[in-house]
C-alpha positions in Angstrom: -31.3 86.6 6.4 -29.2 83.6 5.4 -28.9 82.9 1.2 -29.5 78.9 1.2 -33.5 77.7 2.4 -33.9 76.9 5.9 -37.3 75.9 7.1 -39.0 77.7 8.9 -36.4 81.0 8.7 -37.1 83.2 6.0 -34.1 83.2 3.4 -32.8 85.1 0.2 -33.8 82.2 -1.8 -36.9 81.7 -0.6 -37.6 85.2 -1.2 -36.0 84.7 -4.5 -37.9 81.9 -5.7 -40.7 83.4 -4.4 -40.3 86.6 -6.7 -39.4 84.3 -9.9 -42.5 82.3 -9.3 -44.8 85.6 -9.3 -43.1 87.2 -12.7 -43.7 83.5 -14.1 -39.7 83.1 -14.6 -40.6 79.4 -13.2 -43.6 77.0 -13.2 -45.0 77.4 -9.9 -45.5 73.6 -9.3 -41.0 73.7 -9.4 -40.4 75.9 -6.3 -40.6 73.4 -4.2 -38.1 71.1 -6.1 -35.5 73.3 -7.5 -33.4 70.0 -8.4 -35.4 69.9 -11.6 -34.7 73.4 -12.5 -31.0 72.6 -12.0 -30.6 75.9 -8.9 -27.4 76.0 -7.6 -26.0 79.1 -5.9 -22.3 80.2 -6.2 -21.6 80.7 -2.2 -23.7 80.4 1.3 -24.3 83.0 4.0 -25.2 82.9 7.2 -27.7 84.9 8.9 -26.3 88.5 9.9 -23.8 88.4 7.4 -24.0 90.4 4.1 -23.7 89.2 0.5 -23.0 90.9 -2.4 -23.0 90.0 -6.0 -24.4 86.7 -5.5 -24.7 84.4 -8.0 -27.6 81.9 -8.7 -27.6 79.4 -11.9 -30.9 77.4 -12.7 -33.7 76.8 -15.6 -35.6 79.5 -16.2 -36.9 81.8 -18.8 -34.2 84.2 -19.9 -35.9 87.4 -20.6 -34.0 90.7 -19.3 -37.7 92.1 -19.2 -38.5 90.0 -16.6 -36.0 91.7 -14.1 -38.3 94.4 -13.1 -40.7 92.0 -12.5 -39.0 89.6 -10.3 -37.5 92.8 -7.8 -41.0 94.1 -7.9 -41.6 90.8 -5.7 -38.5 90.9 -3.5 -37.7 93.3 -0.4 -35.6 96.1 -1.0 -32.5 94.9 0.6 -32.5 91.9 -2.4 -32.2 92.8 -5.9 -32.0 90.8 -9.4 -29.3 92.7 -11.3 -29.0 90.8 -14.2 -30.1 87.5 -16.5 -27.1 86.4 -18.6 -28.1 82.9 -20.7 -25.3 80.5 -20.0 -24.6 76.5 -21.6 -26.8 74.2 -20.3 -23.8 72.5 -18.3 -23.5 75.5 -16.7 -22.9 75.7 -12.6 -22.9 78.8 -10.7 -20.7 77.1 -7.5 -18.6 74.9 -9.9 -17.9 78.1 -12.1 -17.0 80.7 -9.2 -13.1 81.2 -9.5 -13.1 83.1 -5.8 -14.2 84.5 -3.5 -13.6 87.5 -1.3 -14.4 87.7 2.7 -13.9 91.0 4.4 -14.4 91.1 8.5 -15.3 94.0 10.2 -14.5 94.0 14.4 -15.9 96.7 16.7 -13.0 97.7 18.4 -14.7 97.2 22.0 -14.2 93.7 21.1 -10.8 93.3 21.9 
């Protein structure tokens, strides 16, 4: 599963927004245009390829209670770890300083 939305391929943030829309994080007539909630992510992934610690910025309501909530609506392999409230100007893929890539080849391959 990929991180950005791709129609018609389920993704991490689909299955993200998906779980902030059913704890009421965000209005349920803004998944659809996460522009106005200001979503950025911090880095992509492709499909096949695993992710960890990524980082999501956006408008939402900042209540650490609501973690619980939100991963009781996502699949196991996807989990909300934390809500920090950040400045408004805030940008999760502006703000990133790095990023760290580590490839793993069968050794049949060569």
């Amino acid at each position: 599963m990929g991180m950005q939305r791709n129609p018609g391929v389920p993704t991490i943030e689909d299955e993200l927004i998906k779980a902030l829309t059913k704890a009421q994080a965000i209005p349920e007539s803004l998944q659809d245009n996460l522009g106005k909630l200001q979503f950025q992510r911090c880095a992509r992934t492709d499909k096949g390829v695993s992710a960890a610690r990524q980082v999501v910025s956006l408008k939402m309501v900042c209540d650490k209670e609501l973690i619980p909530k939100i991963n009781e609506h996502l699949p196991k392999q996807i989990r909300v770890i934390d809500i920090k409230r950040v400045t408004k100007k805030f940008n999760s893929k502006r703000a990133c300083t790095s990023r760290v890539y580590e490839y793993l080849l069968p050794t049949y391959a060569f």
